[in-house]
C-alpha positions as a printed Julia matrix, in Angstrom:
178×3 Matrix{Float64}:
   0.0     0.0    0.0
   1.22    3.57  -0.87
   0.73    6.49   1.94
  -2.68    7.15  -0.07
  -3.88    4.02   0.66
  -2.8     3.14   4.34
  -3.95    6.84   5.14
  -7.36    6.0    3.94
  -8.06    2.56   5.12
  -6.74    3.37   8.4
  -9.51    6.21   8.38
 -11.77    3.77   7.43
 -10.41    0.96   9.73
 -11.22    3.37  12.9
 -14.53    5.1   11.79
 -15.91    1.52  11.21
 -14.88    0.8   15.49
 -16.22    4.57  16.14
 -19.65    3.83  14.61
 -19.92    0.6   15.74
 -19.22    1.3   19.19
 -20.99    4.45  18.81
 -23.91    2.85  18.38
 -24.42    0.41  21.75
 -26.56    0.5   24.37
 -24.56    0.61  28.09
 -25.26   -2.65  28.88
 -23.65   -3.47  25.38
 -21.28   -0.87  26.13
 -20.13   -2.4   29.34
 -20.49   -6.2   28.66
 -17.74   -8.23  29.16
 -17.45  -11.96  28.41
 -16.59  -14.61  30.74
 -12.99  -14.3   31.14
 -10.47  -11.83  30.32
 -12.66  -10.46  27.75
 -12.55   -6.62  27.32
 -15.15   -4.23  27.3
 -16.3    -2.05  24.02
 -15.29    0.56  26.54
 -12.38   -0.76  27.14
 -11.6    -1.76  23.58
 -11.89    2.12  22.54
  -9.24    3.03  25.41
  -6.81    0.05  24.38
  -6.93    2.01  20.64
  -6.36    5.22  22.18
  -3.42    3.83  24.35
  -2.05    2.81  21.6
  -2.14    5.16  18.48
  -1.22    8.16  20.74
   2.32    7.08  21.33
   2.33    6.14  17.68
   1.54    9.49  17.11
   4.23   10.67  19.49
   6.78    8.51  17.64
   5.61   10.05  14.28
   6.22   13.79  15.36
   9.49   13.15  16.58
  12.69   14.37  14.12
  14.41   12.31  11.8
  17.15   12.54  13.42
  15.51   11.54  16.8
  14.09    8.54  15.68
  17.13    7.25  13.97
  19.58    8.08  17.15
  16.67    5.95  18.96
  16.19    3.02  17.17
  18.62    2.93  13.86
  17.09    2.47  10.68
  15.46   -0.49   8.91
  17.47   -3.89   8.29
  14.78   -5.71   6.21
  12.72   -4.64   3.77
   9.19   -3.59   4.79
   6.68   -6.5    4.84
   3.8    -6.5    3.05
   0.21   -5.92   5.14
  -0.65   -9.68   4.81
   2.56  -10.45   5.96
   2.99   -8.4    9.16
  -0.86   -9.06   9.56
   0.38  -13.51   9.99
   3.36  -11.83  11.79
   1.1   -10.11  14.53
  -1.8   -13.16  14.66
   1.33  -15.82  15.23
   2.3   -13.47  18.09
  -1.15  -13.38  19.52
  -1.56  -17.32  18.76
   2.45  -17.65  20.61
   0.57  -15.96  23.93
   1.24  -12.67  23.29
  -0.78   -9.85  25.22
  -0.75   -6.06  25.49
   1.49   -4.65  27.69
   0.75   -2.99  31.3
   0.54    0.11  30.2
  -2.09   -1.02  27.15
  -4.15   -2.67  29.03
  -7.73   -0.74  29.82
  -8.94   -0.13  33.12
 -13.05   -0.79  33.59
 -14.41    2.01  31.61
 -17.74    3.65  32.61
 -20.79    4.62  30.33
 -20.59    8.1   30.62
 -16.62    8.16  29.25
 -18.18    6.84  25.67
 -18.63   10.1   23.75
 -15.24   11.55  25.27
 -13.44    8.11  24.17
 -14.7     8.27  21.09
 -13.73   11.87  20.4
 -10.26   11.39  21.36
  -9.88    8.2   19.42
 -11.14   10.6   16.27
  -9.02   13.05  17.08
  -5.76   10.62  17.59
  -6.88    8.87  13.97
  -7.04   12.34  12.41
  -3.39   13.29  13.96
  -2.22   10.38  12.97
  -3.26   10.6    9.08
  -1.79   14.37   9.17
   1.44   12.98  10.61
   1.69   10.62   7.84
   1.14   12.52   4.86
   4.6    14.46   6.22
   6.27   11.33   5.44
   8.11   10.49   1.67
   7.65    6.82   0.54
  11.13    6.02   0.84
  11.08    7.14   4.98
   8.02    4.71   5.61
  10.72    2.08   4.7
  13.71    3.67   6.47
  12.65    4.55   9.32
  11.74    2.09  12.3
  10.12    2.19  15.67
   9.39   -0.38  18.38
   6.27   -2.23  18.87
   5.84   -4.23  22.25
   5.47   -7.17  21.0
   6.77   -7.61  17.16
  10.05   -5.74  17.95
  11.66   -2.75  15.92
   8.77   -2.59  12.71
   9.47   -0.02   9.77
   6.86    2.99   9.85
   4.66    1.09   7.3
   4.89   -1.8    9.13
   3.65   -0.05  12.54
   1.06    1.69   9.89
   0.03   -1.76   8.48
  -0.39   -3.12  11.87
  -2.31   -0.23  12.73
  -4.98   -0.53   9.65
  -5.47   -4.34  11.14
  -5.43   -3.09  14.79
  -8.6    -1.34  14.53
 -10.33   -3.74  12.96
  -8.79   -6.43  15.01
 -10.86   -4.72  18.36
 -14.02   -4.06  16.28
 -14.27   -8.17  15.13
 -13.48   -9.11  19.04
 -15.87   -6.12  20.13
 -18.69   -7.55  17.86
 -17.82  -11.51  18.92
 -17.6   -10.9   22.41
 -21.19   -9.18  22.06
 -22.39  -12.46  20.0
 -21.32  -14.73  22.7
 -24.13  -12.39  24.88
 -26.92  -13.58  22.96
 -25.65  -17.3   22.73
């Protein structure tokens, strides 16, 4: 995918969660599954968790980023690739990290989650369209669980991220009804 593309279908990838979400009850809203099973509330802070450090990561300097964590030493993956990459994790017992992981989220946060999840998407699609093609694939930075990525790796897992939490959202919700 070109910067185009990845800028689009994460916009699409995160609107989809935003409207879905956007549209439960609170007892939808707050269900959780038997187990370890998060929350649609908790589900929309686990996104914003995680694209705002992306974002913080994005607006750093070249320079910054490169004294940080070096450049690239493969070639960027392609999204089907990094997609079986992240899903093996997962599958291997990967989890979020500490500071990922969503606290019980109340009702009443909904609407202000939801903005600020909007808000990160929309800073994050202005912070890529600074990037040149050739810097997605240069440039790296490290994700908690799949290690130093390229940016359009960390952008490819991001498109799937979204709609990773919306599938799990929407199954945990179909177990309800079971």
């Amino acid at each position: 995918m070109d910067k185009s593309q990845i800028i689009d279908q994460i916009k699409t990838n995160y609107e989809a969660f935003a409207e879905f979400v956007g549209g439960l009850s609170e007892a939808d809203f707050t269900f959780a599954a038997v187990g370890d099973k998060w929350t649609a509330g908790q589900q929309t802070e686990h996104l914003c968790k995680s694209v705002a450090p992306l974002n913080k990561g994005l607006m750093a300097p070249e320079f910054a980023l490169k004294a940080m964590f070096g450049t690239a030493d493969h070639e960027s993956l392609s999204y089907d690739d990094l997609v079986a990459r992240y899903k093996q994790g997962l599958a291997d017992g990967g989890k979020a990290p500490a500071d990922f992981v969503p606290k019980p989220v109340a009702f009443d946060r909904k609407g202000e989650l939801l903005g600020e999840l909007r808000a990160q998407v929309e800073k994050l699609c202005k912070n890529i369209a600074k990037f040149d093609e050739a810097k997605l694939d240069k440039l790296v930075l490290p994700h908690p669980l799949l290690g130093k990525l390229t940016i359009r790796e960390m952008l490819y897992f991001t498109i799937y991220h979204g709609e990773h939490h919306r599938l799990h959202t929407e199954r945990n919700l179909l177990r309800e009804a079971v």
